[in-house]
N, C-alpha and C positions, 0 to 999 in steps of 0.2 A: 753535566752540570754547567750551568753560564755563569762565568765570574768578572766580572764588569767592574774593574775599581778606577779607571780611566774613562770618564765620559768624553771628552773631547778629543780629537784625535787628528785633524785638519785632515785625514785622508780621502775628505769628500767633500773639501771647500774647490777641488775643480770641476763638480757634477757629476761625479759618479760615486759608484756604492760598491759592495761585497754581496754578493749574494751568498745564500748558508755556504755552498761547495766551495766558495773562495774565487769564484768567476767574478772580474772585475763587469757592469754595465752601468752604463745612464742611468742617475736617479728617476728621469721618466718612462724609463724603462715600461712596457706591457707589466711584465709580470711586478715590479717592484710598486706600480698602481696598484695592482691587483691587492698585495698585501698591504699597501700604506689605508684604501679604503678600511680591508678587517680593521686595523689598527683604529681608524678614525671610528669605525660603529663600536668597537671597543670603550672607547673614550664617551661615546653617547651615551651608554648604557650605565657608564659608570656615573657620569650627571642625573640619569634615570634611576639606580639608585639611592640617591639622594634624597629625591622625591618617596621612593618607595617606604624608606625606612622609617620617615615621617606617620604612616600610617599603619599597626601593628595587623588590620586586615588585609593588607595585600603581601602581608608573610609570604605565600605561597609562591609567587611569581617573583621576591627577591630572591629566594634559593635558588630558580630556575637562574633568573640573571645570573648568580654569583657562579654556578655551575659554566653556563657559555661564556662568560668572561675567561675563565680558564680554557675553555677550548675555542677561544679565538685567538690566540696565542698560538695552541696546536694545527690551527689554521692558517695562522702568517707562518707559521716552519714550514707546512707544507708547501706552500704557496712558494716560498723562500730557496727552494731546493728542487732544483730543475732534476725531473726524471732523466738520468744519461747513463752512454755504456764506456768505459765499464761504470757501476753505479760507486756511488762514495763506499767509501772505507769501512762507514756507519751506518747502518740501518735510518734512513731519514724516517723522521715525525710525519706521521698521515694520517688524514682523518679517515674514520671508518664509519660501516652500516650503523654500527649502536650507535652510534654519537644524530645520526640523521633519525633514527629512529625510537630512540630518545625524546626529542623534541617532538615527535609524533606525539609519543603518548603522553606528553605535557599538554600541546596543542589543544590536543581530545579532554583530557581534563578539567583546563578552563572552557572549553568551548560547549560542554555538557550544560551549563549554568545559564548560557546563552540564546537570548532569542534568535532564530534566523533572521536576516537580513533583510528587509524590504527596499533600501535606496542606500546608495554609498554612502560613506561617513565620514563628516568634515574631521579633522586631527585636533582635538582640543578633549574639553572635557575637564576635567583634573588636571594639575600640573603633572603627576606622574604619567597619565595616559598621555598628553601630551609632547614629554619628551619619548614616551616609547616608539610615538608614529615618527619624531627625528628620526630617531635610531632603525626604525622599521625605513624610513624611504634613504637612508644610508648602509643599508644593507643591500638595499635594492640595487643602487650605483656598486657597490662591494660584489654583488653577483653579475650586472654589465662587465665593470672589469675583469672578470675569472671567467668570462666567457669568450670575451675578448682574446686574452692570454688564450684560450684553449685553439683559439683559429690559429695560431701560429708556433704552438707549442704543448706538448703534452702535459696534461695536470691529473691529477687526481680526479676523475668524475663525485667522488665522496665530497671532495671540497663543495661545487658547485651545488650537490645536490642537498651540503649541509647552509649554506648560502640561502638557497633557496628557502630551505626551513625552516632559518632562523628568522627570517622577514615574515613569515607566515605568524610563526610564533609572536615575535612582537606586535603583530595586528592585533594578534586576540589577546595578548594579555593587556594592550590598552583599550581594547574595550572590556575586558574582562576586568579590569581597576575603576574603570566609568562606573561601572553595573555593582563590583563590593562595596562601593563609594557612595552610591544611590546615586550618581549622577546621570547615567544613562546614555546614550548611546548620542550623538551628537549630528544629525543628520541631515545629507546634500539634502537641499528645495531644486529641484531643477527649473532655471528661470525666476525662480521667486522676486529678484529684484527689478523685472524686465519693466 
């Protein structure tokens, strides 16, 4: 249980932090990017549903939101708690297969609704779809970082490959919000203005 009744605490006004196991490093630390990006697409998502709740047809894709808001949490723990020997005290938070695979068959189910693709597609549309392509290209920087980290240190491959899905997932659920919307798919001119 996390019991926080002290937010401030100066012990990181000299630029460093605590990681979970209690390893003092660098706020810029590899791995403490790695988690502060989750943390940041966390936050976007949470703007995203803002937008979402405004609209009772995209029901479908707030649950899914409200579902990885919670397991991006479970993904700065991981991220947060360096694989070492001998290992902590505690069983550390790691993400696993279900949680990647999960989002699979989320993916698949807004993506059933969908036309294939003819030419990339500009980030707008709705203001929900909108913020989800945020949240989709800060996922993307959240998965650079966790790969990063992994050249120099052992992580979870389940993180990086829930990373990965999560950006997949918010592509298609802001097209998949354009399309419940009627708004439609918003798409590159290659050249158009030349």
């Amino acid at each position: 249980m996390v019991v926080l009744n002290k937010i401030y605490t100066r012990t990181g006004d000299g630029g460093t932090t605590r990681l979970a196991t209690g390893e003092e490093v660098k706020k810029h630390d590899a791995r403490v990017s790695a988690y502060g990006d989750a943390d940041e697409l966390n936050s976007a998502i949470g703007v995203a549903l803002i937008a979402l709740a405004a609209e009772p047809v995209l029901a479908p894709v707030l649950a899914d939101l409200q579902r990885i808001q919670n397991e991006l949490f479970d993904l700065g723990a991981d991220l947060a708690t360096p694989h070492q020997d001998p290992p902590p005290a505690w069983t550390p938070l790691r993400m696993v297969a279900s949680q990647v695979s999960a989002l699979e068959v989320a993916i698949d189910r807004l993506n059933a609704d969908l036309a294939p693709l003819n030419s990339f597609i500009l980030p707008g549309g709705g203001a929900a779809s909108a913020h989800l392509h945020l949240a989709r290209t800060i996922a993307r920087r959240a998965e650079r970082s966790a790969t990063l980290l992994a050249e120099s240190a052992a992580i979870n491959p389940e993180a990086i490959k829930y990373l990965n899905r999560v950006s997949d997932y918010l592509f298609v659920a802001a097209r998949w919000t354009n399309f419940a919307l009627g708004i439609g798919d918003v798409l590159w001119r290659p050249g158009a203005t030349r």
